[in-house]
C-alpha positions as CSV (number, residue, x, y, z in Angstrom):
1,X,-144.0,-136.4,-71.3
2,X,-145.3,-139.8,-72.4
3,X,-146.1,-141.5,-69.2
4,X,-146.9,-144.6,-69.4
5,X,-149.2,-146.0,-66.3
6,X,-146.3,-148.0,-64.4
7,X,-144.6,-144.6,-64.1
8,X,-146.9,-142.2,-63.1
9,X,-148.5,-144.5,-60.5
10,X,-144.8,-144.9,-59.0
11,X,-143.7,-141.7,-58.9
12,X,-146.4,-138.8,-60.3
13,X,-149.3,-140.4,-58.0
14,X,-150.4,-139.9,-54.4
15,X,-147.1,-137.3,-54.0
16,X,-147.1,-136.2,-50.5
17,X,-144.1,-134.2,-50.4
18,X,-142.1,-132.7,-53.5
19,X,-138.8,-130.7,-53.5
20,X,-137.7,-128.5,-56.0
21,X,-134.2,-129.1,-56.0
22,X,-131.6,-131.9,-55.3
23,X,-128.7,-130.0,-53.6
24,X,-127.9,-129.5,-50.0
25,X,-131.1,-128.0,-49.0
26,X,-133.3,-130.1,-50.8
27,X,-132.2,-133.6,-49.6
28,X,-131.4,-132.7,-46.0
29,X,-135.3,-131.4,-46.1
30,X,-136.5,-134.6,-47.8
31,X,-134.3,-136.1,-45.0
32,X,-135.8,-134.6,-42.8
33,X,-139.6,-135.4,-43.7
34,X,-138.5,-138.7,-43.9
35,X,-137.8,-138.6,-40.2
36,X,-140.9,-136.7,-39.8
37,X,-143.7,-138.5,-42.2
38,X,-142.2,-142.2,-42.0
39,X,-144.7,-143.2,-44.6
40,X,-145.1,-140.5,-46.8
41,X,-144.4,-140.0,-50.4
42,X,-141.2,-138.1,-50.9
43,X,-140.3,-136.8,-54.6
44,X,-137.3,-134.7,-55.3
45,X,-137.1,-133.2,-58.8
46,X,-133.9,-131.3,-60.3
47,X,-133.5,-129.9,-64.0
48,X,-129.8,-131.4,-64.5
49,X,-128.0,-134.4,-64.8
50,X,-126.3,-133.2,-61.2
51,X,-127.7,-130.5,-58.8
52,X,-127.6,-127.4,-60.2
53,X,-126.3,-124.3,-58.2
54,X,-123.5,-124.5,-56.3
55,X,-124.2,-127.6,-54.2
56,X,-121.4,-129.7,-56.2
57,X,-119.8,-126.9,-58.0
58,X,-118.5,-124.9,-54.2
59,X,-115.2,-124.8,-52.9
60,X,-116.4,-127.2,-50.0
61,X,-115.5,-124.7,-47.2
62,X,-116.8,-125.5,-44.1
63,X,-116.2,-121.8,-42.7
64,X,-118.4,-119.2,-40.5
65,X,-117.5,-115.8,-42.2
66,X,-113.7,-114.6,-42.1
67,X,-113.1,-111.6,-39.8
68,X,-113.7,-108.7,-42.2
69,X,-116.9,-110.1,-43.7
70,X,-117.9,-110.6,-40.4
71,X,-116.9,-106.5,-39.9
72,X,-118.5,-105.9,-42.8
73,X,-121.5,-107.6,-41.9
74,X,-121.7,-105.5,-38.5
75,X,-121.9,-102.3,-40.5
76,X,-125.4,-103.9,-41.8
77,X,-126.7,-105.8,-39.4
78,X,-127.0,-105.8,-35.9
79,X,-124.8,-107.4,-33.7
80,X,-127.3,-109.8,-32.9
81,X,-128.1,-110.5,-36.2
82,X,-124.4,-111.7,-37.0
83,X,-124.0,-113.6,-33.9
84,X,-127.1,-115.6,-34.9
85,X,-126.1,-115.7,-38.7
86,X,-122.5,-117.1,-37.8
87,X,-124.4,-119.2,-34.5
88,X,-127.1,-121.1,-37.9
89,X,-123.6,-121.5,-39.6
90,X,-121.9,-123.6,-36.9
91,X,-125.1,-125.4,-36.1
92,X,-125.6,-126.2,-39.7
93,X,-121.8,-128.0,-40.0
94,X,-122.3,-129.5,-36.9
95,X,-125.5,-131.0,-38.2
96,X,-124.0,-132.1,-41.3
97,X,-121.3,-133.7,-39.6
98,X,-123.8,-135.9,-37.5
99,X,-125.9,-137.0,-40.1
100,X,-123.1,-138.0,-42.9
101,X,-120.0,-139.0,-40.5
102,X,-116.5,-136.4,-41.2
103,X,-115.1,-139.6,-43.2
104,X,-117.7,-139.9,-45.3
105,X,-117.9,-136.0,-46.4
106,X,-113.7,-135.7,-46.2
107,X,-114.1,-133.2,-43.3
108,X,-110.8,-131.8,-42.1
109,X,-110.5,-129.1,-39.4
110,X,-107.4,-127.5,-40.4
111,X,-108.4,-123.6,-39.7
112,X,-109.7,-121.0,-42.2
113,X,-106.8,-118.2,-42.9
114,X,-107.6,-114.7,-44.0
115,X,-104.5,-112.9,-46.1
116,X,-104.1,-108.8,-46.0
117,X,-103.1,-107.2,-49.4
118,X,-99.7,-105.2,-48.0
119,X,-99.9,-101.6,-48.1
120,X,-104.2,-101.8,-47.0
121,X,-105.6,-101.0,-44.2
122,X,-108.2,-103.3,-43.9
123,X,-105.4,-105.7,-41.5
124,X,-105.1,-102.9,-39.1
125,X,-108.7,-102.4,-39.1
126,X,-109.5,-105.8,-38.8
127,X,-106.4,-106.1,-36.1
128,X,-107.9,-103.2,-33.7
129,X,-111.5,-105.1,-34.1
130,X,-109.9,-108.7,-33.5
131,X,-111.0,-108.0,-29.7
132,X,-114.2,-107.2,-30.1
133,X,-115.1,-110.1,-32.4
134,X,-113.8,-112.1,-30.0
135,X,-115.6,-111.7,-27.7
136,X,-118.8,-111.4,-29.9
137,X,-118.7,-114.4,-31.2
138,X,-116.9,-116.6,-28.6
139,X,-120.1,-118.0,-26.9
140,X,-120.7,-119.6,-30.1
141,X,-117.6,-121.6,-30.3
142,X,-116.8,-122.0,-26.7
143,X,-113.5,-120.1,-27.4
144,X,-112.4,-117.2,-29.1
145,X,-112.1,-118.5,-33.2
146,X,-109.8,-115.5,-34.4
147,X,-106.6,-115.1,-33.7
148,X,-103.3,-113.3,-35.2
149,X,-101.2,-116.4,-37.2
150,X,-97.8,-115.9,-39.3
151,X,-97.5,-116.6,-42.6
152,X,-96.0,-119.8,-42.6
153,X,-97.2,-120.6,-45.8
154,X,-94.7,-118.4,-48.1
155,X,-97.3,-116.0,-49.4
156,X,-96.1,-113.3,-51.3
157,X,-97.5,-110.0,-51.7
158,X,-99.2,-109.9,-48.2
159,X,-99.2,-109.1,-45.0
160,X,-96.9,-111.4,-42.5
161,X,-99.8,-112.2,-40.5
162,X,-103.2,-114.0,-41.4
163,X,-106.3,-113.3,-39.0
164,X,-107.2,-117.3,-38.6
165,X,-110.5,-119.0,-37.4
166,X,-109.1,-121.8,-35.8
167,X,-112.9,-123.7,-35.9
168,X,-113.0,-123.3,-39.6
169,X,-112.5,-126.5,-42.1
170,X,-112.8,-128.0,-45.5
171,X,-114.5,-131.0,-46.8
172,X,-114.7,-133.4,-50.4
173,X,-117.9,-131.6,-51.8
174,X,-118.6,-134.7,-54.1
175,X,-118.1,-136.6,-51.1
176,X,-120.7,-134.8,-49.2
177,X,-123.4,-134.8,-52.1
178,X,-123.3,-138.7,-53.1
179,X,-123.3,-139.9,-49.2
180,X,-126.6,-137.3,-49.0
181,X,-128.2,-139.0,-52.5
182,X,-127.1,-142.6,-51.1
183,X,-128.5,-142.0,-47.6
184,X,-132.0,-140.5,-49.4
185,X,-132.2,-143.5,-52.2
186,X,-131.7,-145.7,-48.5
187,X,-134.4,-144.1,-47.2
188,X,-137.1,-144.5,-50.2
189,X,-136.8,-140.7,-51.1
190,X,-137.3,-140.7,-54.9
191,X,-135.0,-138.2,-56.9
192,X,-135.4,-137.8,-60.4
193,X,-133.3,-135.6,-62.8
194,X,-133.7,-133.9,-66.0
195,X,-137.4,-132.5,-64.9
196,X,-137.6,-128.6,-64.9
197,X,-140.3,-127.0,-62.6
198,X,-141.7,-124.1,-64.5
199,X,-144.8,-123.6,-62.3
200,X,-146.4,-124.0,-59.1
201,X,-150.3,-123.2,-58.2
202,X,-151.6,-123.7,-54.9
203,X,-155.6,-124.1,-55.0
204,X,-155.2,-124.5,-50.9
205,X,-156.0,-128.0,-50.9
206,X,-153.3,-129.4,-53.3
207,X,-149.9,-127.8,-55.4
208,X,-150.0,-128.4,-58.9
209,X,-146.4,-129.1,-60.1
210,X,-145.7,-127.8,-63.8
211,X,-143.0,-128.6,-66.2
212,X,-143.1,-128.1,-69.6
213,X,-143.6,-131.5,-70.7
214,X,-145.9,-132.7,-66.9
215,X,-148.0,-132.3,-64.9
216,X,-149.3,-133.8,-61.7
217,X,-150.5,-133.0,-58.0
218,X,-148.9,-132.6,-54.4
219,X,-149.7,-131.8,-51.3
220,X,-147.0,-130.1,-50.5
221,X,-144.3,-128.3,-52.0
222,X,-140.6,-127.0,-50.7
223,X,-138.3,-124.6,-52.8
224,X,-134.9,-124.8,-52.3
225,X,-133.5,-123.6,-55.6
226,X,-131.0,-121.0,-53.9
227,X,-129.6,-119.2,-56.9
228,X,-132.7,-119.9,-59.6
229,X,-135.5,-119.0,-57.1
230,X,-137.1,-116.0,-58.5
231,X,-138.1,-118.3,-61.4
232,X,-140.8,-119.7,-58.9
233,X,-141.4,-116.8,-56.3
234,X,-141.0,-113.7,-57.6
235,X,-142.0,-112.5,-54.4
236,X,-139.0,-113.1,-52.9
237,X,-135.6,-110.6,-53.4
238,X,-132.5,-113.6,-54.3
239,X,-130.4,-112.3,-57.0
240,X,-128.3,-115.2,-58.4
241,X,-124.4,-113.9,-57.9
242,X,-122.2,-116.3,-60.8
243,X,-118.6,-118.1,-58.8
244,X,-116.0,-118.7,-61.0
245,X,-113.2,-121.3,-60.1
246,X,-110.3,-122.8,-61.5
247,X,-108.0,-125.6,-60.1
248,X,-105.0,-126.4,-61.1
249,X,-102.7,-129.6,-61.7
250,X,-101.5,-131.8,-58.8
251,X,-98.3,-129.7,-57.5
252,X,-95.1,-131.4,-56.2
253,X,-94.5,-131.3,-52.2
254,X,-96.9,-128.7,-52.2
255,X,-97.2,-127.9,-48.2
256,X,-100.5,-125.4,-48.5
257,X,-103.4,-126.8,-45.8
258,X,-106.3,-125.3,-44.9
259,X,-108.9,-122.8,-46.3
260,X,-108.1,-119.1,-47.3
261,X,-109.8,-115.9,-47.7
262,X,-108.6,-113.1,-49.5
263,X,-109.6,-109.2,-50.1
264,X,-112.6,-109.3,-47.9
265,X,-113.4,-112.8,-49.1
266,X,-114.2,-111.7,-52.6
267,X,-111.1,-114.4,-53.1
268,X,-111.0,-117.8,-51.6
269,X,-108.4,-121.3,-51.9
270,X,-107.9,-124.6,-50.3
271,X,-105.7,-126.9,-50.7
272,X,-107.6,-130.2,-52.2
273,X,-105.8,-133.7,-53.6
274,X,-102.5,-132.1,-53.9
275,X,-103.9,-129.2,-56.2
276,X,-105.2,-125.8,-55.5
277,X,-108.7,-124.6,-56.1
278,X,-109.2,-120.9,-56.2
279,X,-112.6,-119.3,-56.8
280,X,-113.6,-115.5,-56.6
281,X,-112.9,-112.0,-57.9
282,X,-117.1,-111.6,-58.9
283,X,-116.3,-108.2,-57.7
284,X,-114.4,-107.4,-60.5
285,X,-117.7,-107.1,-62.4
286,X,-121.1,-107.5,-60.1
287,X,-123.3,-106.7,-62.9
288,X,-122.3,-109.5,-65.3
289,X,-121.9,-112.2,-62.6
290,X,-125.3,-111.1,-61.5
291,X,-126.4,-114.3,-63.5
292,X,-128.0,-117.7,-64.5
293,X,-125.5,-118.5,-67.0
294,X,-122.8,-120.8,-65.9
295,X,-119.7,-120.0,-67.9
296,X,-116.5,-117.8,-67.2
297,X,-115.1,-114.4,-68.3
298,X,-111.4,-113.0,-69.1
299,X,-111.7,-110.1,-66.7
300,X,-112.3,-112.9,-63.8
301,X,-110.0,-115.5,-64.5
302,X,-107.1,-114.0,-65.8
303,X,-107.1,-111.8,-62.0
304,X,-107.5,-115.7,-60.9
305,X,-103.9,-117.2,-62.6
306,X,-102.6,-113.7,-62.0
307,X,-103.3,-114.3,-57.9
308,X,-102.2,-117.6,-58.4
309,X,-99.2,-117.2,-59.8
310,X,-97.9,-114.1,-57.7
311,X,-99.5,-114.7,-54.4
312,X,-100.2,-117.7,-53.8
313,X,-97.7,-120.3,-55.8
314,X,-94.9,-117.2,-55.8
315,X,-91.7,-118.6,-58.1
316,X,-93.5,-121.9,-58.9
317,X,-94.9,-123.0,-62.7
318,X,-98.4,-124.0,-62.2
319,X,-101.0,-125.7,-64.7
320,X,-104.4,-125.1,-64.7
321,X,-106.4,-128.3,-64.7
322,X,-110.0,-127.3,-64.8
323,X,-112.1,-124.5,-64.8
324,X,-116.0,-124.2,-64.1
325,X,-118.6,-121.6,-62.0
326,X,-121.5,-122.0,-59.9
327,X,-124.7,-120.0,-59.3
328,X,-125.0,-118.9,-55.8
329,X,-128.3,-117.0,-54.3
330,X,-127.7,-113.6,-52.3
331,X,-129.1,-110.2,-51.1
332,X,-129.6,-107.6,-49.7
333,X,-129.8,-109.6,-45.9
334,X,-127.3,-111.8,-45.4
335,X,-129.7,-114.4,-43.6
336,X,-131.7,-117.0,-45.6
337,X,-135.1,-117.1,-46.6
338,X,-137.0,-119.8,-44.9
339,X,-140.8,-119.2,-45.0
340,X,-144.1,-120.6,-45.9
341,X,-145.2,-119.2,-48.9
342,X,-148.7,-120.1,-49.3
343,X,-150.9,-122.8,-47.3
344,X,-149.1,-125.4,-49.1
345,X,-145.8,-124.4,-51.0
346,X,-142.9,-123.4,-48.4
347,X,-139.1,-122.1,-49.6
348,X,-135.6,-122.2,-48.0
349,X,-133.3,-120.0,-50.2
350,X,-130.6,-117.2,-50.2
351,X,-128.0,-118.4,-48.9
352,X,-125.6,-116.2,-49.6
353,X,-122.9,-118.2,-50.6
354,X,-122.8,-120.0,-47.6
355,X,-124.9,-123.5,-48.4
356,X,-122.1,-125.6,-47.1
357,X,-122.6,-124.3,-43.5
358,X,-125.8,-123.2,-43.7
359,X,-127.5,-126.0,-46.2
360,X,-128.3,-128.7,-43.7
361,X,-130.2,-126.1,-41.1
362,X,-132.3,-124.9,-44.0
363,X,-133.3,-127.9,-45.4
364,X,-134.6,-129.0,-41.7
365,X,-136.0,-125.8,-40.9
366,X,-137.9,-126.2,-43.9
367,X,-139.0,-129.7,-43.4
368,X,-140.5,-128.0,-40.1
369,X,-143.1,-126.1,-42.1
370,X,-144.7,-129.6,-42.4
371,X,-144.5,-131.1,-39.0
C-alpha cells in the first residue's frame, strides 16, 4: 500500500487498540474501550465493503434458543451450562437495547414461535419437557418464556400448537449495524474497509498487524472474526457453518408477526416490511455448508421455496425477491470463545449462530481483556 505520510500518521501510527473485524462484536468492543481508554487510539479494520460474516447478512432475531435446541443443548451440556448460555443471550439483547435505543435498531417484541412437522415426535417430546424448561430457565426471565400457543397463523403441514417464547423478538439488522458504525465514527473510533488481516505476531511488547499490501504496529489486538477465525488462530476449534436465505416480494395483507423456528431450528422466518425472510436447511448438507464461500446451492434453496410455498404461505403465489448467505462461526461447545491469546492479542469468537443476542456481551467481555 502506498502510504503517503498524512495517512499513516492518522491512522497506521501510535495504534493503541486494533480490531479485526467491523461487525457486532467488533464495534461494541471498540465501544467499549472507548469507554474504557477515553484517549486512546482505536482502529477497526474489515476486508469488505460491509462487515463480513453474518453481522448484516442474519435474520435479525433477537431470540434465546427455541425449546428443542435448548433440549438438545441439555443432552451436551450441563444444565448449568445452558442456563448460563441462554442467561449471556438475554444479557447480551438487553445490552444492545441500552446502548442503541429499540427505535433505533427496529426492535419488536412480538414472541419467537417454534412449529412441529405433523406426524414427529419431537412436539410431544418437547411438550412432556415444556415443564422442566420452565422452570430451568425461568429465573432468567423473571417468568416462565415457553408456553403451548395455537396456530393462529394458518400454517399448514404442522402441528396445531407452536411452543412460543413469549420474551423472544426481532429487530432491522441494517438498522442495528449503521446506528453501531454512526455511534463509533461519534466517538472517534476509526473503521476502515477493504484491509484484509493476514497476520498477527506478538513480540510481547507490541502486535504487528499484516496485510498483504501493510504493515504497521499495535499494542493491542482483538479478534472478532466469528466465522473466518481460524485464518488468524488456528488454535482455536470455530468451523465456519454457510446460512442461506431468501426473502421474498412484499405480500398483500399478509398477517404473519413474529419470529419462527422450524425442525429443531435448522429452519427459521420473520415476518420483515411486509415480506418474508426464510433462512436454513444447512442440514441438508453439513459438509458443503461447512464453508467460507458465500454463495447458495439447489439442494438448500429449492427445500427453502418448497417450505415456503407449502407450509408457510399454503395456497398463496409468492415471489422471491432476493437471495444471499452468511458465514456463521460454530462448534463443538455451544458457548463462545472469549480469551486472551497471547500477552497482547485477545479473541471473542464462535458464536454459534447466535451474534445478534450474544454479539454485544462479547464484544465488552473482550474489551475487558484490556481494562
Amino acid at each position: 500500500m502506498n502510504l503517503s505520510y498524512w495517512e499513516y500518521k492518522t491512522w497506521f501510527s501510535n495504534v493503541d487498540f486494533t480490531i479485526v473485524g467491523s461487525g457486532i462484536v467488533g464495534l461494541n468492543c471498540a465501544l467499549e474501550l472507548r469507554e474504557k481508554h477515553p484517549k486512546s487510539k482505536i482502529l477497526v479494520l474489515e476486508k469488505g465493503a460491509l462487515p463480513q460474516g453474518a453481522s448484516t447478512k442474519n435474520a435479525g432475531f433477537a431470540c434465546f434458543g427455541s425449546i428443542s435446541e435448548v433440549i438438545s443443548d441439555l443432552s451436551t451440556h450441563s444444565e448449568q451450562e445452558v442456563f448460563e448460555l441462554v442467561q449471556k443471550r438475554f444479557q447480551g439483547i438487553q445490552l444492545l437495547r441500552q446502548r442503541l435505543g429499540d427505535k433505533n435498531i427496529g426492535f419488536k417484541q412480538l414472541g419467537g414461535h417454534e412449529l412441529f412437522f405433523e406426524n414427529r415426535n419431537l412436539f410431544a417430546n418437547c411438550k412432556v419437557q415444556l415443564k422442566e424448561v420452565n422452570a430451568l430457565l425461568e429465573p432468567v426471565f423473571a417468568e416462565k418464556p415457553f408456553e403451548l400457543t395455537p396456530n393462529v397463523f394458518g400454517f399448514d403441514k404442522v402441528n396445531q400448537n407452536y411452543i412460543t417464547h413469549k420474551f423472544e423478538g426481532q429487530l432491522d439488522t441494517g438498522k442495528m449495524m449503521n446506528t453501531l458504525v454512526q455511534k463509533c465514527q461519534k466517538n472517534g473510533i476509526h473503521i476502515l474497509n477493504g484491509i484484509t488481516v493476514s497476520n498477527l505476531e506478538d513480540n510481547g511488547n507490541l502486535v504487528t498487524v499484516q496485510s498483504p499490501n501493510l504493515e504497521f504496529k499495535s499494542n493491542k489486538v482483538c479478534v472478532a472474526t466469528n466465522g473466518f477465525a481460524s485464518t488468524l488462530l488456528s488454535s482455536e476449534e470455530v468451523q465456519p457453518a454457510r446460512a442461506q436465505v431468501l426473502i421474498t416480494e412484499p405480500i398483500a395483507n399478509l398477517k404473519i408477526k413474529g419470529t419462527f423456528h422450524l425442525d429443531e431450528g435448522y429452519y427459521y422466518f420473520r415476518n420483515i416490511d411486509n415480506r418474508i425472510l426464510f433462512g436454513g436447511g444447512r442440514n441438508l448438507d453439513f459438509e458443503t455448508e461447512e464453508t467460507m464461500d458465500f454463495g447458495q446451492t439447489k439442494i438448500v434453496q429449492d427445500q427453502l421455496e418448497k417450505l415456503l410455498k407449502q407450509v408457510i404461505l399454503p395456497h398463496q403465489k409468492v415471489q422471491i425477491a432476493q437471495r444471499w448467505s452468511g458465514i456463521m462461526g460454530v462448534g463443538l461447545q455451544k458457548s463462545p470463545i472469549v480469551k486472551q491469546v497471547s500477552n497482547n492479542i485477545s479473541c471473542g469468537v464462535r458464536l454459534g449462530g447466535m451474534g445478534v443476542a450474544l454479539g454485544s456481551l462479547v464484544g465488552k467481555e473482550l474489551a475487558e481483556f484490556h481494562s
